[in-house]
C-alpha positions as CSV (number, residue, x, y, z in Angstrom):
1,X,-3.3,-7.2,-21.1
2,X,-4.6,-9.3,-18.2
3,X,-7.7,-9.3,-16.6
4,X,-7.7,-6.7,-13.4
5,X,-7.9,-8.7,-10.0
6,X,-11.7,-8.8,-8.6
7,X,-10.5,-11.0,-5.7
8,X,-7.6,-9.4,-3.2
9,X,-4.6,-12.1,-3.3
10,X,-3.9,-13.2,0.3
11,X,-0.9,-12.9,1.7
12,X,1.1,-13.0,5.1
13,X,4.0,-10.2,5.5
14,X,6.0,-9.0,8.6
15,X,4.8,-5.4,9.7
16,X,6.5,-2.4,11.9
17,X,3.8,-2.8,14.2
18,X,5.3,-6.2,15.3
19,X,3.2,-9.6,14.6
20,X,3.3,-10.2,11.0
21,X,-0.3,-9.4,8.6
22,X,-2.1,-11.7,6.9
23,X,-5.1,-10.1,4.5
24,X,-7.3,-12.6,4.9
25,X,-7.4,-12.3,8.7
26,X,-8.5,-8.6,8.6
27,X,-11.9,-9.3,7.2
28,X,-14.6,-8.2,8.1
29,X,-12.6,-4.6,8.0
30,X,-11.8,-3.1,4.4
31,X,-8.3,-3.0,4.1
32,X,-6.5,-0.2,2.1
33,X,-3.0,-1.4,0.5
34,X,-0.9,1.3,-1.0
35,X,2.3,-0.2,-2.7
36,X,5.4,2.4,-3.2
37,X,8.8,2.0,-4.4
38,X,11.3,2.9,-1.8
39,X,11.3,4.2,1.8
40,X,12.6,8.2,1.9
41,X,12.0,9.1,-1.6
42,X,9.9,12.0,-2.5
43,X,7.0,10.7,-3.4
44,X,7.0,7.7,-1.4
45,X,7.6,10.0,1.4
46,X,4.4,12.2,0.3
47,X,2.1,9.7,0.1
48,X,3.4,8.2,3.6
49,X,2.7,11.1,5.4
50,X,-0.3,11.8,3.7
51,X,-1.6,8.5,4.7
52,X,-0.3,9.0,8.3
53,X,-2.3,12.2,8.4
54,X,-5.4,10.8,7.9
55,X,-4.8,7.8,9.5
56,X,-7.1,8.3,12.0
57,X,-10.0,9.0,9.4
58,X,-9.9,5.6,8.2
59,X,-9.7,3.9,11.2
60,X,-13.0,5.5,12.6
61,X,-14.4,4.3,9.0
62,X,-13.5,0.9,10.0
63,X,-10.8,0.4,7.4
64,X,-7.0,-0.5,8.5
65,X,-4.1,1.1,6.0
66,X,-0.7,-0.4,5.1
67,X,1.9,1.1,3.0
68,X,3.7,-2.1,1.2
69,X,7.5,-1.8,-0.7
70,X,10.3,-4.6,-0.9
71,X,12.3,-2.7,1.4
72,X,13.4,-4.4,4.8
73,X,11.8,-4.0,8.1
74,X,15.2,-2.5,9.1
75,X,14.8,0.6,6.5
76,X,11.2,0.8,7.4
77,X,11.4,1.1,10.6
78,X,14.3,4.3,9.7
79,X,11.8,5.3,7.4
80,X,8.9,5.4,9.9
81,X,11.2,7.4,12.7
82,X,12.7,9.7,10.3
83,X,9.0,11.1,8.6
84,X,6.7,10.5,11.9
85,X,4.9,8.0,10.2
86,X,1.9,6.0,12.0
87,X,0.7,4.0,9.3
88,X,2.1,0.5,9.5
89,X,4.6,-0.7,6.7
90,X,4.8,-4.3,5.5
91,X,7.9,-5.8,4.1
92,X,7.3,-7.6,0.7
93,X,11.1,-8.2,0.3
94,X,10.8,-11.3,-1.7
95,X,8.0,-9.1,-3.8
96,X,5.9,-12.0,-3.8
97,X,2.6,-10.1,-2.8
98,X,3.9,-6.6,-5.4
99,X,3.9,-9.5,-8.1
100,X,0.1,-11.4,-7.2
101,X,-0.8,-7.6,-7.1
102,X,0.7,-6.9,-10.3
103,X,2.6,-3.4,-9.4
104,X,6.1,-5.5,-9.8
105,X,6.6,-4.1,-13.3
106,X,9.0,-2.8,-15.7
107,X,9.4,1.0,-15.4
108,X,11.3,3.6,-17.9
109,X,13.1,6.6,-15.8
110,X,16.0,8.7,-17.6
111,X,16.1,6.5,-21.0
112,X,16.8,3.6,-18.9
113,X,14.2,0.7,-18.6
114,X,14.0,-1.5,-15.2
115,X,11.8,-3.4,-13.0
116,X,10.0,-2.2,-10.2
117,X,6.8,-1.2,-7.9
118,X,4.4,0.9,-10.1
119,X,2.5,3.1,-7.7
120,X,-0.8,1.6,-6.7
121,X,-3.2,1.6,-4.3
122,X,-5.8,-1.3,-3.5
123,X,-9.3,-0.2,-1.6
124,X,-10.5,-3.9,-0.5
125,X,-14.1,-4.4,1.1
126,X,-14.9,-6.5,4.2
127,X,-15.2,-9.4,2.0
128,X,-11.6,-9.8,0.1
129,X,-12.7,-7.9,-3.2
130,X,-11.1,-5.4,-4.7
131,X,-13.3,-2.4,-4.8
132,X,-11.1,0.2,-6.6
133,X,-7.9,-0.1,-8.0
134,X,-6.0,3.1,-8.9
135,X,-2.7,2.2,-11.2
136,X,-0.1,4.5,-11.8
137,X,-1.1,6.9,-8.8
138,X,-0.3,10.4,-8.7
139,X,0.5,12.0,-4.9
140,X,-1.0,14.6,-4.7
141,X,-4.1,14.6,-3.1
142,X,-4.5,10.7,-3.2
143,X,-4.8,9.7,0.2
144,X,-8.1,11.9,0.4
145,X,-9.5,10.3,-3.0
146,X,-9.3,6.6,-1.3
147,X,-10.7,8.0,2.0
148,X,-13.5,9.1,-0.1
149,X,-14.1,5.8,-1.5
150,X,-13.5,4.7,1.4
151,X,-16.9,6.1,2.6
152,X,-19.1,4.9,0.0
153,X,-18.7,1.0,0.6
């Protein structure tokens, strides 16, 4: 097992909102990273527009949300026009930044074993650390739970 990140790992990736994001240049803001498999998949989908939703929660909390997959600008920009989604998506299609995260790991669906993103959100404070980590996330009602946390930093 390794030891759970207590430091966010920095990273520059190319955003729907145009100019690309480094991490590290947020600060002081908390950031909120939620890493997902694939654009238009069900739960992926969910948790996008659940996000989107209460996008404007987070912001007046300070905090700036990005939804992170390997899948190209090109299919999240699709993604974004087909849902309505106003929560910035960042392309990790090298999977660099899922990997120094940890979320690039192997995954069992139908008998069959493979590699992929493990859904997982990040809640970072103003100063790089990871706050809360939540592995293996369930849909349902997340978005709300890290807006919640959120508020007590």
């Amino acid at each position: 097992m390794t030891e759970p990140l207590k430091t966010a790992p920095d990273f520059t990736l190319p955003s729907t909102h145009g100019a690309d994001v480094t991490l590290s240049g947020l600060r002081p803001a908390p950031v909120v990273l939620f890493f997902y498999p694939r654009d238009n998949t069900s739960g992926c989908t969910k948790e996008s527009i659940a996000f989107s939703e209460l996008l404007p929660e987070f912001e007046a909390a300070g905090a700036q949300v990005f939804g992170i997959s390997k899948d190209s600008l090109t299919s999240h920009d699709k993604f974004i026009a087909k849902q309505n989604l106003t929560v910035p998506l960042l392309s990790d299609e090298h999977g660099t930044t899922c990997e120094d995260f940890g979320v690039w790991a192997e995954k069992k669906m139908y008998g069959k074993t493979f590699m992929g993103i493990v859904r997982s959100t990040f809640l970072i404070d103003g100063d790089g650390n990871i706050a809360r980590h939540w592995p293996k996330v369930k849909v349902d009602g997340h978005a709300a739970e890290v807006l919640e946390a959120l508020k007590t930093l």
